[in-house]
PDB file of N, CA, C and O in Angstrom:
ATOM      1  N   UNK A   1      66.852  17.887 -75.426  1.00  0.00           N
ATOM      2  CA  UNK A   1      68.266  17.905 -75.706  1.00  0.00           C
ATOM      3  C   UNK A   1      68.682  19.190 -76.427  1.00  0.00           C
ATOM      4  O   UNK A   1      69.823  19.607 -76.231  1.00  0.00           O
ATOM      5  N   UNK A   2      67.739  19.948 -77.363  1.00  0.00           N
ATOM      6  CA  UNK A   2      67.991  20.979 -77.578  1.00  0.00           C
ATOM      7  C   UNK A   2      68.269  22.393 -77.381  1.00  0.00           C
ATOM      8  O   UNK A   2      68.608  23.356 -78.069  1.00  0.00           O
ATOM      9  N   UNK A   3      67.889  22.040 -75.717  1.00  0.00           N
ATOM     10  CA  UNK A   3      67.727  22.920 -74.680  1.00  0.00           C
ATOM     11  C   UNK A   3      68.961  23.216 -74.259  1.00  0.00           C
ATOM     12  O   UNK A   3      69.373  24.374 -74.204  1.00  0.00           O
ATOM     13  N   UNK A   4      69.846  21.895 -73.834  1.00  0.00           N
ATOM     14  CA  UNK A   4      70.971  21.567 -73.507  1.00  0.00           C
ATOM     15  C   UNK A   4      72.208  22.560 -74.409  1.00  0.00           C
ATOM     16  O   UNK A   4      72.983  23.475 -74.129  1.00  0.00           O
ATOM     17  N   UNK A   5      71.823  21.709 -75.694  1.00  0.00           N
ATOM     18  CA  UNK A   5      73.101  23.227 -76.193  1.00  0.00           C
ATOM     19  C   UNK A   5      72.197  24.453 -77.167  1.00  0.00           C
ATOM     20  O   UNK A   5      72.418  24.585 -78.371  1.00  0.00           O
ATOM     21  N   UNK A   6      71.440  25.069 -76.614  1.00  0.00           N
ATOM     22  CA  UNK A   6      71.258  26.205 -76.533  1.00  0.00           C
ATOM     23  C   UNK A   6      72.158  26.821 -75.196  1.00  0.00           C
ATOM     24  O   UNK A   6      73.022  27.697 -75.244  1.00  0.00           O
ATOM     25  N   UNK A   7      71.776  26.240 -74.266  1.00  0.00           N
ATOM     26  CA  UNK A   7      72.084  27.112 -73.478  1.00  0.00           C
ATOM     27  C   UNK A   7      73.798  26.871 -72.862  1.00  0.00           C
ATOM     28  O   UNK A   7      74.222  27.490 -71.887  1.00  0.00           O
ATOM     29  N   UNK A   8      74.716  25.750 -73.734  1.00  0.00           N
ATOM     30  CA  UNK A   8      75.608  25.658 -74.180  1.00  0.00           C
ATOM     31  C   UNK A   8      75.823  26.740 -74.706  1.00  0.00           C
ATOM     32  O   UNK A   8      76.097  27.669 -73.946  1.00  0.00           O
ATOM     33  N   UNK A   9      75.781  26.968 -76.014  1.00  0.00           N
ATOM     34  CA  UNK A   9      75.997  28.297 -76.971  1.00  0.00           C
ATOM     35  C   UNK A   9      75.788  30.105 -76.277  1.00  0.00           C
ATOM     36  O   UNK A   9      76.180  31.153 -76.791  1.00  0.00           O
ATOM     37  N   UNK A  10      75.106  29.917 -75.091  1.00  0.00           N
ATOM     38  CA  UNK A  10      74.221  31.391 -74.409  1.00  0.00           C
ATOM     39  C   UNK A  10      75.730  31.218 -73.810  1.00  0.00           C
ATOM     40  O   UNK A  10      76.657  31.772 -74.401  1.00  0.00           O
ATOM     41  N   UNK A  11      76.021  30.299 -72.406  1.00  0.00           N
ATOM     42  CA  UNK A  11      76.917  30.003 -72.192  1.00  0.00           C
ATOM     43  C   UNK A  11      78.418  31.052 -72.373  1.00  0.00           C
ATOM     44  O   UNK A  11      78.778  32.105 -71.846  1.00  0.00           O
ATOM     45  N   UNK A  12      79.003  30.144 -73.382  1.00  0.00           N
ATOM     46  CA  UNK A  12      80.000  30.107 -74.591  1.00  0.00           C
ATOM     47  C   UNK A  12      80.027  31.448 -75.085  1.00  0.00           C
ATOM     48  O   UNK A  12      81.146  31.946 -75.204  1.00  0.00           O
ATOM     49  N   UNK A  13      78.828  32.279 -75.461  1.00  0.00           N
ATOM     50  CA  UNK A  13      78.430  33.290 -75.835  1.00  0.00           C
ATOM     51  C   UNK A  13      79.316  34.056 -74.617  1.00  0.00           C
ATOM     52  O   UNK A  13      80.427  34.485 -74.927  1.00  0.00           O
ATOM     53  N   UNK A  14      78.793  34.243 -73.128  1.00  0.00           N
ATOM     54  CA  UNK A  14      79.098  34.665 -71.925  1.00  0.00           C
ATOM     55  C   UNK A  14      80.230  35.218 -71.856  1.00  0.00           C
ATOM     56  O   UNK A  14      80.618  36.379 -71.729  1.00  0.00           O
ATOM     57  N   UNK A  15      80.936  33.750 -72.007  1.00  0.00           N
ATOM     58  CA  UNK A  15      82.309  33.578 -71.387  1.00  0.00           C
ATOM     59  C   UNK A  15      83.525  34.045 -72.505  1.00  0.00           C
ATOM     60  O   UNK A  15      84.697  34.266 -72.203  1.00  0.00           O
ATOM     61  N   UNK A  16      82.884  34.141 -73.985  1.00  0.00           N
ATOM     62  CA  UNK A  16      83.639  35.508 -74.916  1.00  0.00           C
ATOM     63  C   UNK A  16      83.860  36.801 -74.899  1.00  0.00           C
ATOM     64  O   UNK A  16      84.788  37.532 -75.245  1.00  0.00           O
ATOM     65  N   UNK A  17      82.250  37.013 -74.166  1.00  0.00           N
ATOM     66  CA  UNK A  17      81.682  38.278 -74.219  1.00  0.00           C
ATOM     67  C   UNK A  17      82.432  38.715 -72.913  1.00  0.00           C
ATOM     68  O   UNK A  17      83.204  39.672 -72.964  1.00  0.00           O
ATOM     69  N   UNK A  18      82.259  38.155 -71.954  1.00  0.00           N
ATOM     70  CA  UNK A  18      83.374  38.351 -69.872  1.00  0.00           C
ATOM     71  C   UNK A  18      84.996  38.508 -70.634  1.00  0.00           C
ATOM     72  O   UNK A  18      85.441  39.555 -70.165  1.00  0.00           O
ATOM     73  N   UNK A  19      85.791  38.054 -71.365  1.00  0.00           N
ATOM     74  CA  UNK A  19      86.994  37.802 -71.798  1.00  0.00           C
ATOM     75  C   UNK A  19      87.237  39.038 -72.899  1.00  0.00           C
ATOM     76  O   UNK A  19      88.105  39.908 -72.840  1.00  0.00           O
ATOM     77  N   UNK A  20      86.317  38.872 -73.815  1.00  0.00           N
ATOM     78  CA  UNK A  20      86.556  40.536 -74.666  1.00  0.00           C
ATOM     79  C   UNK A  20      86.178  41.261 -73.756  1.00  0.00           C
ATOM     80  O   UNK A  20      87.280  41.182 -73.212  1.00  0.00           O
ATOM     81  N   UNK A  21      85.505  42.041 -72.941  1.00  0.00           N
ATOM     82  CA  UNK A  21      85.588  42.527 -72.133  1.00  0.00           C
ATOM     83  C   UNK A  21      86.388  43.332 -70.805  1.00  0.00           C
ATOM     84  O   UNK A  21      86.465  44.481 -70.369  1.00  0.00           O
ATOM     85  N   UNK A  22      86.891  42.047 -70.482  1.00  0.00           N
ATOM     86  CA  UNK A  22      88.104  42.280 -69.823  1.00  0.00           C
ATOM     87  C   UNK A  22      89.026  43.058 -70.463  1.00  0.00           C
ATOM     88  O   UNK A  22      89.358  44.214 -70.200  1.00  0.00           O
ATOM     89  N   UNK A  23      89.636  41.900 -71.831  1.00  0.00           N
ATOM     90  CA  UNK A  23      90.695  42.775 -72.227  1.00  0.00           C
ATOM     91  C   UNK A  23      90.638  43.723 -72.432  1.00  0.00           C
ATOM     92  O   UNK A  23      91.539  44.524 -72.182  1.00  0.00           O
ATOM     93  N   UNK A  24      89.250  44.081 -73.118  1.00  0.00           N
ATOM     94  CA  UNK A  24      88.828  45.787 -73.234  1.00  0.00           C
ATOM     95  C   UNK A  24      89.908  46.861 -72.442  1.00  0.00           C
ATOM     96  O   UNK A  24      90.942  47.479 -72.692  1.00  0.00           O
ATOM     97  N   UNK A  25      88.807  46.623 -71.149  1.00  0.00           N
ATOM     98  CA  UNK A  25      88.691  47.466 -69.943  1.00  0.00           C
ATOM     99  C   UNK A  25      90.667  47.479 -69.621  1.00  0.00           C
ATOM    100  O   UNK A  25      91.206  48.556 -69.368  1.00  0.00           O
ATOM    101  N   UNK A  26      91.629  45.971 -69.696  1.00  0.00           N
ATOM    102  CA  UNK A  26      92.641  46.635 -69.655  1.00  0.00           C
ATOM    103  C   UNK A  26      93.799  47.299 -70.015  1.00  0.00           C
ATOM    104  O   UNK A  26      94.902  47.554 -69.533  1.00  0.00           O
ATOM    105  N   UNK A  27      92.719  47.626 -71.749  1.00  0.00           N
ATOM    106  CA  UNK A  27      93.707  48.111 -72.724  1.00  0.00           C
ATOM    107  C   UNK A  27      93.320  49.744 -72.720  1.00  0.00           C
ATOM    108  O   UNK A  27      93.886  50.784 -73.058  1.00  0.00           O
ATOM    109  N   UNK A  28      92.045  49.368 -72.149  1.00  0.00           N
ATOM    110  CA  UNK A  28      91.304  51.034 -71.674  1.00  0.00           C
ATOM    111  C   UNK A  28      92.338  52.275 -70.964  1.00  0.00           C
ATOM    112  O   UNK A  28      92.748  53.390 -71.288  1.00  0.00           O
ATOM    113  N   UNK A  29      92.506  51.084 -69.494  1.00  0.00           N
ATOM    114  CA  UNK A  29      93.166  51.460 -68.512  1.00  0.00           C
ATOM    115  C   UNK A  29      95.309  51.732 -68.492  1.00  0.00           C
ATOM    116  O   UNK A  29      96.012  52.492 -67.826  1.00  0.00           O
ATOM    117  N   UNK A  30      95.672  50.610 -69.637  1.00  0.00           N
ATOM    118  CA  UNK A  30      96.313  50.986 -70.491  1.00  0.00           C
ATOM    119  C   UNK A  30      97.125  52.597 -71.198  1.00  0.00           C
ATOM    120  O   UNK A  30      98.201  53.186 -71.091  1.00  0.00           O
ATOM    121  N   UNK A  31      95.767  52.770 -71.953  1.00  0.00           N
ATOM    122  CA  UNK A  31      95.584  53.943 -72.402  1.00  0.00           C
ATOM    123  C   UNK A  31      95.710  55.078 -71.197  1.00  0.00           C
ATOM    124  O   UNK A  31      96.670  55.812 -70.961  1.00  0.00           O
ATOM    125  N   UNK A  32      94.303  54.978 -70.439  1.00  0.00           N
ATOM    126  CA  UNK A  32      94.971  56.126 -69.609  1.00  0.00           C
ATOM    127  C   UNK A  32      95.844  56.518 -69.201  1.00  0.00           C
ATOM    128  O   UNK A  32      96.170  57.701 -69.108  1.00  0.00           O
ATOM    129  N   UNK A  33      96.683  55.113 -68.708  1.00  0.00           N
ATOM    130  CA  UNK A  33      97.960  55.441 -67.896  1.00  0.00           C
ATOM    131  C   UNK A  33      98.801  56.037 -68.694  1.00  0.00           C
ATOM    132  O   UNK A  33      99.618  56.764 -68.130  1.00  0.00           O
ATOM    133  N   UNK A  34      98.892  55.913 -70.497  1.00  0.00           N
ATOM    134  CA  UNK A  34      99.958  56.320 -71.333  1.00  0.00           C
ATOM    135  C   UNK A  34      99.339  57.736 -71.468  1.00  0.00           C
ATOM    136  O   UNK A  34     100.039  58.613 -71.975  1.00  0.00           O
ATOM    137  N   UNK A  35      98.304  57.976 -71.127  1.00  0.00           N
ATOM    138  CA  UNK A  35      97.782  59.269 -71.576  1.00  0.00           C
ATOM    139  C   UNK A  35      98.076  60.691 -70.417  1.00  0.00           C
ATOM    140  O   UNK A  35      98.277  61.904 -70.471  1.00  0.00           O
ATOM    141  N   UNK A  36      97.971  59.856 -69.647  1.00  0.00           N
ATOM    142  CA  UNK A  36      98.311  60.650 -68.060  1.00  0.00           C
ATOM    143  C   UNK A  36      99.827  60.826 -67.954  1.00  0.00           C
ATOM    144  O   UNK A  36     100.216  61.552 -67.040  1.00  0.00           O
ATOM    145  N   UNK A  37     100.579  60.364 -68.617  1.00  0.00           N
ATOM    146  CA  UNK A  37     102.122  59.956 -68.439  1.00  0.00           C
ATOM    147  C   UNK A  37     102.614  60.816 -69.588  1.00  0.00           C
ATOM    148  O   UNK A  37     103.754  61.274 -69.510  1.00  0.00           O
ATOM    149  N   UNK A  38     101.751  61.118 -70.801  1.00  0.00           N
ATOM    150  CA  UNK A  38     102.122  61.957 -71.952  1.00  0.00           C
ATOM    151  C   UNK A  38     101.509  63.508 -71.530  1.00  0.00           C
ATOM    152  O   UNK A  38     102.041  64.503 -72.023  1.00  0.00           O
ATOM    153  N   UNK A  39     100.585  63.612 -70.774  1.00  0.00           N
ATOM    154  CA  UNK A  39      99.860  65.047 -70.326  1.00  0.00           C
ATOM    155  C   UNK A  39     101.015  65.120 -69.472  1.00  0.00           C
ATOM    156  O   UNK A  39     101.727  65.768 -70.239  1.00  0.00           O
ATOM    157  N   UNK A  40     101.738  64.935 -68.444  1.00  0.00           N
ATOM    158  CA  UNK A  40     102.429  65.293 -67.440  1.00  0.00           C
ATOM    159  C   UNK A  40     104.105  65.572 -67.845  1.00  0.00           C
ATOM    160  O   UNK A  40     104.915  66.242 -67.204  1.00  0.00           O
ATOM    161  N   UNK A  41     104.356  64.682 -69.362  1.00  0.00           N
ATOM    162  CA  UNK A  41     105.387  65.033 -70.190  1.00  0.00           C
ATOM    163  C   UNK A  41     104.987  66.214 -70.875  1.00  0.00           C
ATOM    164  O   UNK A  41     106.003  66.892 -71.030  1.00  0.00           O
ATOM    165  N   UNK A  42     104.052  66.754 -71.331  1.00  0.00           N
ATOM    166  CA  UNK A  42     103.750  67.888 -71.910  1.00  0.00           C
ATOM    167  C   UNK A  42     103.892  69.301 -71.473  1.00  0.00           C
ATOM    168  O   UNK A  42     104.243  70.338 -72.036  1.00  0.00           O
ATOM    169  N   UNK A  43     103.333  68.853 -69.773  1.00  0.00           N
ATOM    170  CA  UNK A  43     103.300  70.223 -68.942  1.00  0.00           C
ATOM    171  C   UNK A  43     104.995  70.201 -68.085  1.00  0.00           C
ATOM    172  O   UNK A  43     105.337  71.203 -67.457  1.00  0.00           O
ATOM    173  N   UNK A  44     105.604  69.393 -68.138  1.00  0.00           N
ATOM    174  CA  UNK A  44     106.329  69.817 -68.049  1.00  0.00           C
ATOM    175  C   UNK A  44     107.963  70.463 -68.867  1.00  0.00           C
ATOM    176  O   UNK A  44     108.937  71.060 -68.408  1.00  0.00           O
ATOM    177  N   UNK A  45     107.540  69.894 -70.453  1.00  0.00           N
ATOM    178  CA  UNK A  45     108.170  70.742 -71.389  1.00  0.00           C
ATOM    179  C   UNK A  45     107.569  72.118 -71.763  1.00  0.00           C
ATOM    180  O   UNK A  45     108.172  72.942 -72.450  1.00  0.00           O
ATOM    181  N   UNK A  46     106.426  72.283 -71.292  1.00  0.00           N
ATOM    182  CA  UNK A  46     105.607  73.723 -71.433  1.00  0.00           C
ATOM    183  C   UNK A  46     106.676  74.505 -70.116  1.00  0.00           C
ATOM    184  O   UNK A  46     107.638  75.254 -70.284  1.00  0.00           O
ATOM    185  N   UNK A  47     106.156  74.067 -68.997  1.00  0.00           N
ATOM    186  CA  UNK A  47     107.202  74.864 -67.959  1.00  0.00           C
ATOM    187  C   UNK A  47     108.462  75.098 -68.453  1.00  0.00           C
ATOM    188  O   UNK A  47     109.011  76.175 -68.220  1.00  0.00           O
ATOM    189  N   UNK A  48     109.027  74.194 -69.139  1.00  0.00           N
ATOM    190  CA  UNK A  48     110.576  74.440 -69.365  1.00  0.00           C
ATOM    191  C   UNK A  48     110.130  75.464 -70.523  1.00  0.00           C
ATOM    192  O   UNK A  48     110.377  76.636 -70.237  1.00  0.00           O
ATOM    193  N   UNK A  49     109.674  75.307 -71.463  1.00  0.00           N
ATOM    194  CA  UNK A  49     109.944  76.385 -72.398  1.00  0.00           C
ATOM    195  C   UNK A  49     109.339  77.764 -71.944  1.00  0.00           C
ATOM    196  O   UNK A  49     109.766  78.727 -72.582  1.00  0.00           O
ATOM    197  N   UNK A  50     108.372  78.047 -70.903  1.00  0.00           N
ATOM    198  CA  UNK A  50     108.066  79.064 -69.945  1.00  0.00           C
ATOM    199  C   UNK A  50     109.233  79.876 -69.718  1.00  0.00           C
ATOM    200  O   UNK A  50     109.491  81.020 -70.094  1.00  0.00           O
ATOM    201  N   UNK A  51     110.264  78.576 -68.626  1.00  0.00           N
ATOM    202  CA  UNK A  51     111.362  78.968 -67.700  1.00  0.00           C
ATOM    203  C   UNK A  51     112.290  79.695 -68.699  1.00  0.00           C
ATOM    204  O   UNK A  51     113.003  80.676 -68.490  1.00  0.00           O
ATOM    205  N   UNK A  52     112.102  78.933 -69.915  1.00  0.00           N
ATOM    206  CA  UNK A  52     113.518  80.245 -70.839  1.00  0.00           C
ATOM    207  C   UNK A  52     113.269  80.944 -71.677  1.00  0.00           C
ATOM    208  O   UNK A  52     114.053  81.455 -72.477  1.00  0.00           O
ATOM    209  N   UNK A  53     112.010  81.075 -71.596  1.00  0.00           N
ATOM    210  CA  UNK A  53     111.556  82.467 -72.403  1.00  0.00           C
ATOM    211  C   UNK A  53     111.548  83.565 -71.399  1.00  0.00           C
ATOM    212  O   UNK A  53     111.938  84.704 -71.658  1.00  0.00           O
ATOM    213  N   UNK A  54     111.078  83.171 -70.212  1.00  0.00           N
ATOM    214  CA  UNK A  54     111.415  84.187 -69.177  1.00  0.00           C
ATOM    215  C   UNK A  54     113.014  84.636 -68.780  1.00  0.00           C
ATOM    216  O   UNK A  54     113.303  85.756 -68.359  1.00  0.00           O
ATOM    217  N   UNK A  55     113.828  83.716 -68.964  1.00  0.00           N
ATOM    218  CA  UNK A  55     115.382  83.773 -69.260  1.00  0.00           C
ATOM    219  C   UNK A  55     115.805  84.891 -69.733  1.00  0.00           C
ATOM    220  O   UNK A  55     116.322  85.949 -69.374  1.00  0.00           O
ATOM    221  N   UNK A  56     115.322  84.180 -70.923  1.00  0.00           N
ATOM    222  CA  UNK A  56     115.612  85.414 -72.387  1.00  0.00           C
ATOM    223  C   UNK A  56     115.261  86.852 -72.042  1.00  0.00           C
ATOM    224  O   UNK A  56     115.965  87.850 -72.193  1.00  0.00           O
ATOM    225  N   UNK A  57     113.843  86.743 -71.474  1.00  0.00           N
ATOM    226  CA  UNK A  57     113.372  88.362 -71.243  1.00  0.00           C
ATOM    227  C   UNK A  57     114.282  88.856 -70.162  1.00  0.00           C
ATOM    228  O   UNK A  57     114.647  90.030 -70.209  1.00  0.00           O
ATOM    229  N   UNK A  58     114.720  88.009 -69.109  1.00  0.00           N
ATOM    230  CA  UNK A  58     115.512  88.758 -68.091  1.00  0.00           C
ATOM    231  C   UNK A  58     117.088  89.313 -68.971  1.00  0.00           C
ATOM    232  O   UNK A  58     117.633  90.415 -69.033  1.00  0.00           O
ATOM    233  N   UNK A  59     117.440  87.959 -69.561  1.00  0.00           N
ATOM    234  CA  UNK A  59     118.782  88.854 -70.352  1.00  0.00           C
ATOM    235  C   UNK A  59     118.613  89.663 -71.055  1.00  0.00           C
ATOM    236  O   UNK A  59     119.557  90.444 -71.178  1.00  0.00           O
ATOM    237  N   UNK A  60     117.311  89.940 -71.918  1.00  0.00           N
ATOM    238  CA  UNK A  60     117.156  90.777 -72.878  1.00  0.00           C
ATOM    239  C   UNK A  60     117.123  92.527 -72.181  1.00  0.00           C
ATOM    240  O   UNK A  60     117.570  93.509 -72.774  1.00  0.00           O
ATOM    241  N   UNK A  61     116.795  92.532 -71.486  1.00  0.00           N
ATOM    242  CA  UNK A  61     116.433  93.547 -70.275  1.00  0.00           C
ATOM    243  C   UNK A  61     117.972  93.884 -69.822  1.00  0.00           C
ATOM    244  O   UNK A  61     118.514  94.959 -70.077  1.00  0.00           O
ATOM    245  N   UNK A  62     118.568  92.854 -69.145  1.00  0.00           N
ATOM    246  CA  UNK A  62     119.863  93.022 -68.800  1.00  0.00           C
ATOM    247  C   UNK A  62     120.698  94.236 -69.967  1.00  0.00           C
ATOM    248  O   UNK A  62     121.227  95.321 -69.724  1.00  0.00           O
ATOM    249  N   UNK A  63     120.524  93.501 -71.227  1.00  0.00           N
ATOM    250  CA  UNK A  63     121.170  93.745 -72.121  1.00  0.00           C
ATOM    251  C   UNK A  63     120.921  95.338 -72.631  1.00  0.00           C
ATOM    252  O   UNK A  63     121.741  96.129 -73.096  1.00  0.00           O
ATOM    253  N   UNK A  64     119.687  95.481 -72.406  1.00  0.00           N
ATOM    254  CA  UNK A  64     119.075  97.038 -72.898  1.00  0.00           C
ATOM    255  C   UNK A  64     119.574  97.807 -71.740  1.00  0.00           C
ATOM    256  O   UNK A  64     120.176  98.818 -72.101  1.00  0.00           O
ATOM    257  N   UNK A  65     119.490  97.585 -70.000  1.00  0.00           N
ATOM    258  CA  UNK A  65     119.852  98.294 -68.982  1.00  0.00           C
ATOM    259  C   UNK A  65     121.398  98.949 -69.548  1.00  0.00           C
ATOM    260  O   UNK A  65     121.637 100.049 -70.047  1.00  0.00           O
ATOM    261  N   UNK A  66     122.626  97.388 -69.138  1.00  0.00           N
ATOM    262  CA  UNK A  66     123.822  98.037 -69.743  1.00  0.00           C
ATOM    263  C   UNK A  66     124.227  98.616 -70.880  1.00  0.00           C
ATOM    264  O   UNK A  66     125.331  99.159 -70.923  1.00  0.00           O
ATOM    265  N   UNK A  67     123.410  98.584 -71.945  1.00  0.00           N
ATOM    266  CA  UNK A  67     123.655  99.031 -73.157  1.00  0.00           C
ATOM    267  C   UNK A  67     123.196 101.031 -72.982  1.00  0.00           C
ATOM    268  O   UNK A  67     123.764 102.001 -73.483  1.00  0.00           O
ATOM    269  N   UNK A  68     122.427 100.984 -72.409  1.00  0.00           N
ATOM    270  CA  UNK A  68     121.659 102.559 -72.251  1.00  0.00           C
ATOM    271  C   UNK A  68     122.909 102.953 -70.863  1.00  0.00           C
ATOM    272  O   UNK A  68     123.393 104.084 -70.878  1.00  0.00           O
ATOM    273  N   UNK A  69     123.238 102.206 -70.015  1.00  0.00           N
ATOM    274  CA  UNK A  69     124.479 102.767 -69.063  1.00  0.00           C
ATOM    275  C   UNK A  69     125.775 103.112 -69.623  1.00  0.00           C
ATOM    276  O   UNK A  69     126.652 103.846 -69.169  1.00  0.00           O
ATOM    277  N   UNK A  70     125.700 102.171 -71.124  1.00  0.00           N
ATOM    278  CA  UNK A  70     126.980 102.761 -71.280  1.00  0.00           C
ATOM    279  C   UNK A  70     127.058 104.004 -72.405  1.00  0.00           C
ATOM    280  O   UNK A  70     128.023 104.767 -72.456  1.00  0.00           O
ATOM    281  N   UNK A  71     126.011 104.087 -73.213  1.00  0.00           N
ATOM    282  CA  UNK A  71     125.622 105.419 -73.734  1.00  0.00           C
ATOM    283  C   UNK A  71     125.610 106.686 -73.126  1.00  0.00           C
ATOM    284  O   UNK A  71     126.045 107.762 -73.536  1.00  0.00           O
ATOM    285  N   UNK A  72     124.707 106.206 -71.467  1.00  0.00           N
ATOM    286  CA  UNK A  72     124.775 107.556 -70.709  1.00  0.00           C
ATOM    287  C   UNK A  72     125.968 108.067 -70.714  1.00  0.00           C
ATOM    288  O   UNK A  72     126.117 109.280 -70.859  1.00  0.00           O
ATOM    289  N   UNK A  73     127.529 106.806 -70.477  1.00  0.00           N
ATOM    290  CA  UNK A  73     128.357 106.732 -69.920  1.00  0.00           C
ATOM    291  C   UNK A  73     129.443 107.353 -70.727  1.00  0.00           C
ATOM    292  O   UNK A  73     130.471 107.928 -70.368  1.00  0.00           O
ATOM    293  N   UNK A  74     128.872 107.046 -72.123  1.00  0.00           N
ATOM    294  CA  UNK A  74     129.653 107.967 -73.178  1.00  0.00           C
ATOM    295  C   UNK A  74     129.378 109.216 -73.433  1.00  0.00           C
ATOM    296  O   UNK A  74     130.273 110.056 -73.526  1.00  0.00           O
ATOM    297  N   UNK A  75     128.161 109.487 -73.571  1.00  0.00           N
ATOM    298  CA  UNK A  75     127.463 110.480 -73.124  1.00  0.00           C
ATOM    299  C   UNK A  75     128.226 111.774 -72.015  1.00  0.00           C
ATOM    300  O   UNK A  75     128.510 112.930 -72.328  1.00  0.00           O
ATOM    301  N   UNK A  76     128.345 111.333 -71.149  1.00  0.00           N
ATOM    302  CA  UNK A  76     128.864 112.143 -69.720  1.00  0.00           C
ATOM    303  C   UNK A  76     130.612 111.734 -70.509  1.00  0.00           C
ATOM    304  O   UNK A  76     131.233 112.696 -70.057  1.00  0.00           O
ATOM    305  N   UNK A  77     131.136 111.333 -70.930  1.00  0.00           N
ATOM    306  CA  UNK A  77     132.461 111.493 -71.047  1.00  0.00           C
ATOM    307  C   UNK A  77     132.590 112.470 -71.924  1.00  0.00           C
ATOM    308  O   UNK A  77     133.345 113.433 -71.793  1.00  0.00           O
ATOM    309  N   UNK A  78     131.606 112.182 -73.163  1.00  0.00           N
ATOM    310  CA  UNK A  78     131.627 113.206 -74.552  1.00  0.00           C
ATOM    311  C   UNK A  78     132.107 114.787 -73.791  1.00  0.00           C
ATOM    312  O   UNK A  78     133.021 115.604 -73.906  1.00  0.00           O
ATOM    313  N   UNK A  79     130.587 114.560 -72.796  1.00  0.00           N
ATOM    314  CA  UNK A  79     130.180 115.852 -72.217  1.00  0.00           C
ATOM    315  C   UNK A  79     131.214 116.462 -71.624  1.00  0.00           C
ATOM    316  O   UNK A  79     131.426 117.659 -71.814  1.00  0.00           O
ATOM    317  N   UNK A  80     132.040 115.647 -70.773  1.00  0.00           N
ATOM    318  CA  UNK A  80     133.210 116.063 -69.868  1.00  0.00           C
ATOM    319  C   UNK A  80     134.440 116.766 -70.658  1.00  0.00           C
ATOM    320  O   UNK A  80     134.951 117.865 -70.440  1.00  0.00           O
ATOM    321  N   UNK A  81     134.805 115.654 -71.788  1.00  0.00           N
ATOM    322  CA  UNK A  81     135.738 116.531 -72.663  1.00  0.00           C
ATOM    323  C   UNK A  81     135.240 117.347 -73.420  1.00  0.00           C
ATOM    324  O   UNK A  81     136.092 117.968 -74.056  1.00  0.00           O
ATOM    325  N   UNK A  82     134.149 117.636 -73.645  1.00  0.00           N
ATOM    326  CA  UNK A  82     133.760 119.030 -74.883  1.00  0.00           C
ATOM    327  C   UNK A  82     133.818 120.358 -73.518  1.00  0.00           C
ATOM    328  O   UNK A  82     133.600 121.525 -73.845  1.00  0.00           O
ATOM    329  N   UNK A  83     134.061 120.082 -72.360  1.00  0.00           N
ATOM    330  CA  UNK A  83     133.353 121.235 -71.776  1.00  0.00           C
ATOM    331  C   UNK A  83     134.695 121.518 -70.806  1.00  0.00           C
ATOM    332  O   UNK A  83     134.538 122.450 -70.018  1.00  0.00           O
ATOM    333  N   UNK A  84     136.062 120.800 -70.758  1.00  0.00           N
ATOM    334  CA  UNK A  84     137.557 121.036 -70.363  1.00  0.00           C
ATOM    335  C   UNK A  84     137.997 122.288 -71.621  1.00  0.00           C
ATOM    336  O   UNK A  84     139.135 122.755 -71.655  1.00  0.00           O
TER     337      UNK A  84
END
């Protein structure tokens, strides 16, 4: 009879051990999915802050082109009236 719930208890043991288990594995899987879902939120606020730093450099550029056109531009006017 002692046999009986031993292997009751091995059992019992099992069917905790199959159940923690489980939940484990789908708090695991869980995780990944929040983890895969936060990497793919990441790379794509990286791209965005990419996209307007490259922005910036194009206006910044813009800004130096017309700024030196209109120096030339004063430049050649200075030049025009000092030389009437």
């Amino acid at each position: 009879m002692l046999y009986v719930i031993a292997a009751l208890v091995i059992v019992l043991g099992l069917v905790l051990l199959a159940v923690t288990l489980q939940r484990t594995l789908r708090k695991a899987a869980r995780l990944k999915a929040t983890a895969a879902r936060a990497q793919a939120d990441i790379a794509d606020r990286r791209g965005l802050v990419r996209a307007r730093i490259a922005a910036l450099g194009v206006a910044l550029a813009q800004r130096r082109r017309i700024g030196r056109e209109q120096q030339v531009a004063v430049v050649a006017a200075d030049a025009e009236g000092r030389h009437r």
